[in-house]
DOLUM-744669 format. One line per 3 residues: number of its first residue (from 1); their letters; for each residue x, y, z of C-alpha. Coordinates in Angstrom, 3 decimals. Example, Ala and Ser with C-alpha at 12.3 -4.5 7.8 and 13.67 -1.06 7.14 Angstrom:
! DOLUM-744669
1	AS	12.300 -4.500 7.800 | 13.670 -1.060 7.140
//
This chain:
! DOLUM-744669
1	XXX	0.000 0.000 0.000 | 1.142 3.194 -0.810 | 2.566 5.806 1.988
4	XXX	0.241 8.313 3.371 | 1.936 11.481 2.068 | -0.351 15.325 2.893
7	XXX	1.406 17.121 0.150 | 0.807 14.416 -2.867 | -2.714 13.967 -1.629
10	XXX	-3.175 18.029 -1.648 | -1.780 18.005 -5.033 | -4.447 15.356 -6.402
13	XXX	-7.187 17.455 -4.922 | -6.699 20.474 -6.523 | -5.963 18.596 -9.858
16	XXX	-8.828 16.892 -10.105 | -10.935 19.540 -9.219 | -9.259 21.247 -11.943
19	XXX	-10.769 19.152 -14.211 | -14.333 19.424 -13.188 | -16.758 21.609 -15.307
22	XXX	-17.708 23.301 -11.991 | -14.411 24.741 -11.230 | -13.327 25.053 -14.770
25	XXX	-16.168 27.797 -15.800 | -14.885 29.795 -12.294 | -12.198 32.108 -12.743
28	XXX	-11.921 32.919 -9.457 | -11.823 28.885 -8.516 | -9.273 27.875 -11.070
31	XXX	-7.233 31.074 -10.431 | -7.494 30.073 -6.447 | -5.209 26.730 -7.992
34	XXX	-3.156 28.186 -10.120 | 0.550 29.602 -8.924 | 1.328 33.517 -10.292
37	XXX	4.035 31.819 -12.241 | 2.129 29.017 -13.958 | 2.570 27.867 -17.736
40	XXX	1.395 24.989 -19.544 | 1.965 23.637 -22.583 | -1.434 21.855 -23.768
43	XXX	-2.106 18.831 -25.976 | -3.010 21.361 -28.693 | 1.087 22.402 -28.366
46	XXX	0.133 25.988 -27.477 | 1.794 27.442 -24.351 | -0.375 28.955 -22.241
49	XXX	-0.115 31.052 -19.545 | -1.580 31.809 -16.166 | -4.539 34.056 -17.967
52	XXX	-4.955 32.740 -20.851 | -5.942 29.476 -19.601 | -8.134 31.279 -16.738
55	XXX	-9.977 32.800 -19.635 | -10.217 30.238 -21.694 | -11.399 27.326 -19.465
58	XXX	-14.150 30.391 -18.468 | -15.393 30.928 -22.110 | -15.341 27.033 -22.925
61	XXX	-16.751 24.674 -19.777 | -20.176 24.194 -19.435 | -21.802 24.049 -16.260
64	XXX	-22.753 20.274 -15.424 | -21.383 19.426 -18.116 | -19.602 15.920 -18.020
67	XXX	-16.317 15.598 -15.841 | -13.156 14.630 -17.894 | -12.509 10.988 -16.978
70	XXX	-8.871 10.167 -15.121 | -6.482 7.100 -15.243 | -3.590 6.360 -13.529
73	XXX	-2.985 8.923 -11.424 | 0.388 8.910 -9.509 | 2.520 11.400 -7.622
76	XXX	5.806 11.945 -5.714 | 7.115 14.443 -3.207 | 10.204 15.517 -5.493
79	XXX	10.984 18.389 -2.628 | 9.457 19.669 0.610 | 7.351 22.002 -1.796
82	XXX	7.496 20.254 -5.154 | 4.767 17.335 -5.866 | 4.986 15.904 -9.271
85	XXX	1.761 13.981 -10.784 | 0.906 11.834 -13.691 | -2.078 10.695 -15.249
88	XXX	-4.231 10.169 -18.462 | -7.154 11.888 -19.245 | -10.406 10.753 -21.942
91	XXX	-12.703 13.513 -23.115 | -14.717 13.505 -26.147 | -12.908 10.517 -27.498
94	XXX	-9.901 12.710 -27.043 | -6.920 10.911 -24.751 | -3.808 12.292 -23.381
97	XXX	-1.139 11.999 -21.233 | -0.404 15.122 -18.485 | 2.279 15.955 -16.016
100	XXX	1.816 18.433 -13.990 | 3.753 20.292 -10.972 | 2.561 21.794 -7.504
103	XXX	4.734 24.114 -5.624 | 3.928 25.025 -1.926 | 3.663 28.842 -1.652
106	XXX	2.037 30.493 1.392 | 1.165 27.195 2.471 | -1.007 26.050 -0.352
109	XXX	-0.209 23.828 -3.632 | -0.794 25.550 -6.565 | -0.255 24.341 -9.831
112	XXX	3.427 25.975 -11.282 | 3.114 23.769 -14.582 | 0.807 21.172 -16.984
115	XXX	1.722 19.456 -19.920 | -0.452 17.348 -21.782 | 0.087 15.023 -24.861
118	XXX	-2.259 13.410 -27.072 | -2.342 9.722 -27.375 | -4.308 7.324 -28.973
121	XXX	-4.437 3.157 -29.066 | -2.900 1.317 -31.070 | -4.161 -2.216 -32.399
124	X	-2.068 -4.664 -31.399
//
């Protein structure tokens, strides 16, 4: 069984409620999760930055709208304030894998960094 560890489990939270269409159509909740610093670079290969995603998650989820469905979801303490996490992600047919990275500031985890890259199956 995997050890108990506060700062992955923190880290988890906030990700997956970054991926909910409740938080996602907040500003104010996905800028609560997001570090002054953050970047990403999406599975679309744009960079984005802290807000332009804000803005864009705001003009595109839908309220009640489906939640975007997670897979093997991981994470490691790489520093007293650094939590690393991996996972895949199925929306809309559309798979990918993401990496993302929490930094402790003021004694929350906020998300510093996201990458995402499409995948798909291939027949064996």
């Amino acid at each position: 069984m995997p050890e108990h560890n506060p700062a992955v489990e923190s880290a988890m939270e906030g990700e997956l409620a970054l991926l909910t269409p409740e938080i996602r159509c907040s500003p104010e909740r996905v800028g609560a999760l997001l570090h002054p610093e953050f970047h990403e670079f999406g599975a679309s290969g744009r960079h984005w930055g802290r807000a332009a995603i804000i803005a864009s998650l705001a003009a595109t989820a839908e309220q009640g709208a489906r939640p975007v469905a997670v897979s093997a979801l991981r994470g490691v303490q790489l520093a007293p304030d650094l939590v690393h996490l991996t996972y895949d992600t199925e929306y809309d047919g559309s798979r990918a894998h993401r990496s993302s990275l929490w930094r402790c500031t003021e004694g929350r985890w906020l998300l510093w960094f996201h990458q995402a890259t499409p995948f798909s199956e291939r027949p064996t």
